[in-house]
SEFI-514260 format. One line per field, with one value per atom (N, C-alpha, C, CB): atom name; x, y, z; residue in three letters. Coordinates in steps of 0.05 Angstrom, whole numbers, plus 32768, in hexadecimal, padded with zeros to 4 digits. Glycine has a CB too. Example, Ala and Ser with C-alpha at 12.3 -4.5 7.8 and 13.67 -1.06 7.14 Angstrom:
BEGIN
zanu <- [N,CA,C,CB,N,CA,C,CB]
px <- [8108,80F6,8108,80E2,8101,8111,8102,811A]
py <- [7F8E,7FA6,7FBE,7FA7,7FD3,7FEB,8001,7FF4]
pz <- [809C,809C,809C,80B5,808E,808F,809D,8072]
segu <- [ALA,ALA,ALA,ALA,SER,SER,SER,SER]
//
This chain:
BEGIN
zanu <- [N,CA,C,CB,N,CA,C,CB,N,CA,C,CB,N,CA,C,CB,N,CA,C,CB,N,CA,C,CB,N,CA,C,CB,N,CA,C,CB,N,CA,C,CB,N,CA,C,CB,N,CA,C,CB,N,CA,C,CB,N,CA,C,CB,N,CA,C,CB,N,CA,C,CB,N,CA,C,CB,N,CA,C,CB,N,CA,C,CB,N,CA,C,CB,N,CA,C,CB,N,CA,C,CB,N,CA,C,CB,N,CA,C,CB,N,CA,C,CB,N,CA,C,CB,N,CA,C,CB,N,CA,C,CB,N,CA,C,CB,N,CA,C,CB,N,CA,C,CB,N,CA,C,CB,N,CA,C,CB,N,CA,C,CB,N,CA,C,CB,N,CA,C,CB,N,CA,C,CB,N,CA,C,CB,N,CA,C,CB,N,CA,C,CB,N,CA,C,CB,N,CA,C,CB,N,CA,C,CB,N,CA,C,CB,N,CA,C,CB,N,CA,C,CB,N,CA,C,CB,N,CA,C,CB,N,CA,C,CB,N,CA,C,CB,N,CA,C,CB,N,CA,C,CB,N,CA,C,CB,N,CA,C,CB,N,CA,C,CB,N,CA,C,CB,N,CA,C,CB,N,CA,C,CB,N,CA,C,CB,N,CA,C,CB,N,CA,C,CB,N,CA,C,CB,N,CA,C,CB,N,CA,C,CB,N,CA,C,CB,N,CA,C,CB,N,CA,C,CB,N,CA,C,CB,N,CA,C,CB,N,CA,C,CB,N,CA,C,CB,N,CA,C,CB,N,CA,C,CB,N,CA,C,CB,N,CA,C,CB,N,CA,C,CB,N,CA,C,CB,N,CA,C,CB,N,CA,C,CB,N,CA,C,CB,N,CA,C,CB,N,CA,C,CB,N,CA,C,CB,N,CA,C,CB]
px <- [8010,8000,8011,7FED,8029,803E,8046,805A,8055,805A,804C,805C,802E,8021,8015,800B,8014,8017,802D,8021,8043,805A,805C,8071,8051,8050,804B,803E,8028,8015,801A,8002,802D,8038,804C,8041,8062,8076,806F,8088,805C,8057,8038,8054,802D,8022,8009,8035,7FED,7FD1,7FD9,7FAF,7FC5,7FCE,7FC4,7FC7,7FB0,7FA7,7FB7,7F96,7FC3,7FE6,7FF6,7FFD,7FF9,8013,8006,801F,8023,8020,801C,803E,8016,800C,8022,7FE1,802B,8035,802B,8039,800F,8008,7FFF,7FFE,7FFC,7FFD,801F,7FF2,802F,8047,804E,8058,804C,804C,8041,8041,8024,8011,8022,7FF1,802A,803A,805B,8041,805E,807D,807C,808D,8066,805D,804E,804C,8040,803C,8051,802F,8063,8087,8090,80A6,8095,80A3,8091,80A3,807D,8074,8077,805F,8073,8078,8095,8073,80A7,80C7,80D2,80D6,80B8,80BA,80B3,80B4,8099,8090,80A6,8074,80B3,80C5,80DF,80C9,80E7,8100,80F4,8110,80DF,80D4,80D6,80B7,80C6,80C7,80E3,80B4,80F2,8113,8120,8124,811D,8123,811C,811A,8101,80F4,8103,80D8,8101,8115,812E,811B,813C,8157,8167,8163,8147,814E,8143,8137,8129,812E,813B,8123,814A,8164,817B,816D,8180,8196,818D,8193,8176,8170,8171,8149,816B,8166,818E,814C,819D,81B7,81C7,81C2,81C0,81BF,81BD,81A9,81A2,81A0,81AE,818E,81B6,81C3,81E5,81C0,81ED,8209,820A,8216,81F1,81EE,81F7,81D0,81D9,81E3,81FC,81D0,8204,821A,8237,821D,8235,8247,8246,8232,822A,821B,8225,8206,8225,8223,8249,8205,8258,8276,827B,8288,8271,8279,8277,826C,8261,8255,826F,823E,8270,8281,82A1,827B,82AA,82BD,82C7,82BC,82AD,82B2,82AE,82B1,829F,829B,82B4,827E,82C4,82E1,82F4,82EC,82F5,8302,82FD,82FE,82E6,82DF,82EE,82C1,82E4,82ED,830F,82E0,8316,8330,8343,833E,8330,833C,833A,8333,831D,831D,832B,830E,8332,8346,835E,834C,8367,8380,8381,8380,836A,8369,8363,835F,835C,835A,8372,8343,8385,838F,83B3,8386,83B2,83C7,83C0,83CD,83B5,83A9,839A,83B9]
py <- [7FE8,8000,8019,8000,801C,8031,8035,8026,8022,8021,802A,800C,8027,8033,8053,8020,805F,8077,807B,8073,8075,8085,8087,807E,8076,807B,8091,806C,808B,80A5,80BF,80A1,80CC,80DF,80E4,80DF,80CE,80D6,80DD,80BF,80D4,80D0,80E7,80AC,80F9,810A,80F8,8120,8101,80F2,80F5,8103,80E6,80E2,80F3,80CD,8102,811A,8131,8120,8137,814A,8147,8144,812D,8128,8139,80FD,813F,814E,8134,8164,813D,8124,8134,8121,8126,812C,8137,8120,8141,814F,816F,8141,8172,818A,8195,8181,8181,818F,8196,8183,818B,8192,81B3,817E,81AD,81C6,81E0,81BF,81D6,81EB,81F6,81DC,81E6,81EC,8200,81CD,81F8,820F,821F,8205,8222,823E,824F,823F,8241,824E,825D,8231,8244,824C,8265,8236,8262,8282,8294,8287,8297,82AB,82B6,829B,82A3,82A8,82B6,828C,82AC,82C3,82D1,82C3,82D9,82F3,8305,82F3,8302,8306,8312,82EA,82FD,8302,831D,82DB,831A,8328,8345,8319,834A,8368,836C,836C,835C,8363,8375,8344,8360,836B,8385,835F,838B,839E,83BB,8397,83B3,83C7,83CA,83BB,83B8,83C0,83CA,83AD,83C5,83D9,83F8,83CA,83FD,841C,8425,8427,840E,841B,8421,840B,8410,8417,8433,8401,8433,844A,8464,8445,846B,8477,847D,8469,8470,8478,8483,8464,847F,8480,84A6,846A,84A7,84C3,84D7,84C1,84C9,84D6,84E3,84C5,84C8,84D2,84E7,84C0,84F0,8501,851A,84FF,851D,8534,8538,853C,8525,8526,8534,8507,8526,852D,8553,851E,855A,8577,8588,8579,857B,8592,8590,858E,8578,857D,858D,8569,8589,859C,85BE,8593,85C3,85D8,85EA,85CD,85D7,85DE,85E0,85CC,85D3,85D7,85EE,85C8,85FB,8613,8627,8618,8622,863D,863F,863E,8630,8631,8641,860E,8637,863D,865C,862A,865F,8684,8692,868A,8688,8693,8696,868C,8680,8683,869D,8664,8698,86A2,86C6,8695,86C9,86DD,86F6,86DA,86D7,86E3,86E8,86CF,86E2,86DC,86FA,86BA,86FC,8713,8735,870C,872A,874A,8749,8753,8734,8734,8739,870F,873B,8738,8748,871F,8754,8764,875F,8770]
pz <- [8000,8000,8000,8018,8007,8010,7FF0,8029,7FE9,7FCB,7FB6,7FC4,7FBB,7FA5,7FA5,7FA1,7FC6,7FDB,7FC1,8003,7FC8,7FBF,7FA7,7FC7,7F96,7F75,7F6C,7F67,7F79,7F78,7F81,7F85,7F94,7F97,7F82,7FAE,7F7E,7F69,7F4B,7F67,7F41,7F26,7F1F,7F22,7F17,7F11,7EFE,7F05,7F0D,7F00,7EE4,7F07,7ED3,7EB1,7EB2,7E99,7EAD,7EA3,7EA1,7EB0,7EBE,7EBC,7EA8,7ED2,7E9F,7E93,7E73,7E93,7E66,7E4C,7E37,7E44,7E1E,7E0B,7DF2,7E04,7DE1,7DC7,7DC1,7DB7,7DB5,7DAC,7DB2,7DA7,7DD0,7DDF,7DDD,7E00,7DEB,7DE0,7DC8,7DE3,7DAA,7D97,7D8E,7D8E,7D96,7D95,7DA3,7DA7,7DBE,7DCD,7DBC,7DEF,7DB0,7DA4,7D8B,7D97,7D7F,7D66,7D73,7D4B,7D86,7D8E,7D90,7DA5,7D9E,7DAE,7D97,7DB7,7D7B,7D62,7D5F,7D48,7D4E,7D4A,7D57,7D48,7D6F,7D88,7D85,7DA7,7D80,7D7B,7D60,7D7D,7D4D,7D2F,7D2E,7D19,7D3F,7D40,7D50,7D4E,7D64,7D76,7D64,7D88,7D54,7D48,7D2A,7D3D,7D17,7D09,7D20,7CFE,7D2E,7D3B,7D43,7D57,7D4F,7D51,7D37,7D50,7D27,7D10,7D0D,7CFD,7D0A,7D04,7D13,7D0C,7D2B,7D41,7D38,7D5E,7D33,7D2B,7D0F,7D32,7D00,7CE0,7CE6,7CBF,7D04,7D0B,7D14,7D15,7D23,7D31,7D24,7D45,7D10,7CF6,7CEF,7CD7,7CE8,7CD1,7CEB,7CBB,7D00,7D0D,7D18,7D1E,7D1D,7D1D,7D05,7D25,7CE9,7CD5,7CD1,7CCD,7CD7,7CE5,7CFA,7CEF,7D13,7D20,7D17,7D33,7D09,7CFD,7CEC,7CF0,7CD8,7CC7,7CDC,7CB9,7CF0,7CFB,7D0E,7D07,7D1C,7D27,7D10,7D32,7D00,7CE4,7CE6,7CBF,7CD9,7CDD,7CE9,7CE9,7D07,7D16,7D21,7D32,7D16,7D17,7D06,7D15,7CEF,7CDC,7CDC,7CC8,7CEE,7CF9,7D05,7D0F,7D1C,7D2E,7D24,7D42,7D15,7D09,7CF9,7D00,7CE4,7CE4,7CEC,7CDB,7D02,7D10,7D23,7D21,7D2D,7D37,7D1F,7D3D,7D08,7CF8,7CF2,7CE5,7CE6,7CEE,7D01,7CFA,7D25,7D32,7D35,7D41,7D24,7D2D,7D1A,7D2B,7D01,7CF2,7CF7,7CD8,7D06,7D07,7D16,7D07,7D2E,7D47,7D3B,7D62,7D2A,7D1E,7D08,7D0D,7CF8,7CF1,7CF9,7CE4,7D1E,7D2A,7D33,7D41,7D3A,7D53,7D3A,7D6D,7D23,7D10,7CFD,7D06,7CF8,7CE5,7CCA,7CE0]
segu <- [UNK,UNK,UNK,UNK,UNK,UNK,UNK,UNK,UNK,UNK,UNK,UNK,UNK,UNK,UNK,UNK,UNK,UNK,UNK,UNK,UNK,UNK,UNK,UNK,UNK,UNK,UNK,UNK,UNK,UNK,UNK,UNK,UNK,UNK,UNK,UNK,UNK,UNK,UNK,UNK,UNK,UNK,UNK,UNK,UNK,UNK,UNK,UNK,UNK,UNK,UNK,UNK,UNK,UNK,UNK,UNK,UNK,UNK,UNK,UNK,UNK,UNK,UNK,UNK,UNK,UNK,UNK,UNK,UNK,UNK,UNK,UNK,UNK,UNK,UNK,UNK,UNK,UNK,UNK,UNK,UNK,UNK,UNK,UNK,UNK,UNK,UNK,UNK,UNK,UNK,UNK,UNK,UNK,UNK,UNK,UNK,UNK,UNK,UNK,UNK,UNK,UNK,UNK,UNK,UNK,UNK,UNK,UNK,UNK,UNK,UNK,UNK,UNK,UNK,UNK,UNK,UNK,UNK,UNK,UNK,UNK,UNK,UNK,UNK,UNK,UNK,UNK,UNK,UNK,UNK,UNK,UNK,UNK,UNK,UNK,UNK,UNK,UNK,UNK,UNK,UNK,UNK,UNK,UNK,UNK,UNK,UNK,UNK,UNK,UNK,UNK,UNK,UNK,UNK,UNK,UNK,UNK,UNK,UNK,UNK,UNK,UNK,UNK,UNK,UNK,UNK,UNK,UNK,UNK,UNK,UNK,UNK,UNK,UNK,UNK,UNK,UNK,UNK,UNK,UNK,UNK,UNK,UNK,UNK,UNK,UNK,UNK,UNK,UNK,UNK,UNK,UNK,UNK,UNK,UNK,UNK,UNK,UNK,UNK,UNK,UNK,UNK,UNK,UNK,UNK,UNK,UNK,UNK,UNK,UNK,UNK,UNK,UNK,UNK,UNK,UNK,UNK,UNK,UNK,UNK,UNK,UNK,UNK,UNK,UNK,UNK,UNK,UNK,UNK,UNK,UNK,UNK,UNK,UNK,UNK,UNK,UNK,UNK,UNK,UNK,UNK,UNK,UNK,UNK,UNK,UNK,UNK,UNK,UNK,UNK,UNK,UNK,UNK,UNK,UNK,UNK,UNK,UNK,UNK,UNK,UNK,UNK,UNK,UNK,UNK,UNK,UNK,UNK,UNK,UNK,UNK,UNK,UNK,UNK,UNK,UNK,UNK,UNK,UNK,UNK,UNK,UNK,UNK,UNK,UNK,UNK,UNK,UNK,UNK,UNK,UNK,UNK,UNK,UNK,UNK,UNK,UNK,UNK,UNK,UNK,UNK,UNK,UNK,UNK,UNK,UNK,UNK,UNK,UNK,UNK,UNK,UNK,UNK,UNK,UNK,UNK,UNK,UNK,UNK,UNK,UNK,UNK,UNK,UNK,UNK,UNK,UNK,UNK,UNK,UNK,UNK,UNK]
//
């Protein structure tokens, strides 16, 4: 009687237990879930390309900006300060 006590604790009613075909069903849910997953990744990381893509433009811009407006000033100090 102890032995079969202890089965019955160790071992989970049939109904619990998973069937091939529930797991199956569960594995292609997973897969799609994981392409949809990887598809929006994607998606994110071609706005994120394109969106840095952008930033270097203006970063570029506004060095270039700054570059001559140094250059002006320098030149200009150079031309009060020298004649």
């Amino acid at each position: 009687m102890e032995a079969i006590e202890h089965v019955e604790r160790r071992f989970p009613a049939v109904n619990d237990l998973a069937t091939n075909a529930s797991l199956r069903e569960t594995e292609l849910r997973l897969q799609k879930e994981i392409e949809q997953l990887r598809a929006e990744t994607r998606q994110i990381e071609g706005n994120l390309r394109a969106e840095m893509g952008r930033q270097k433009v203006d970063i570029i811009k506004w060095t270039l900006g700054a570059l001559l407006a140094h250059t002006a000033l320098i030149l200009g100090g150079m031309r009060y300060f020298f004649g």
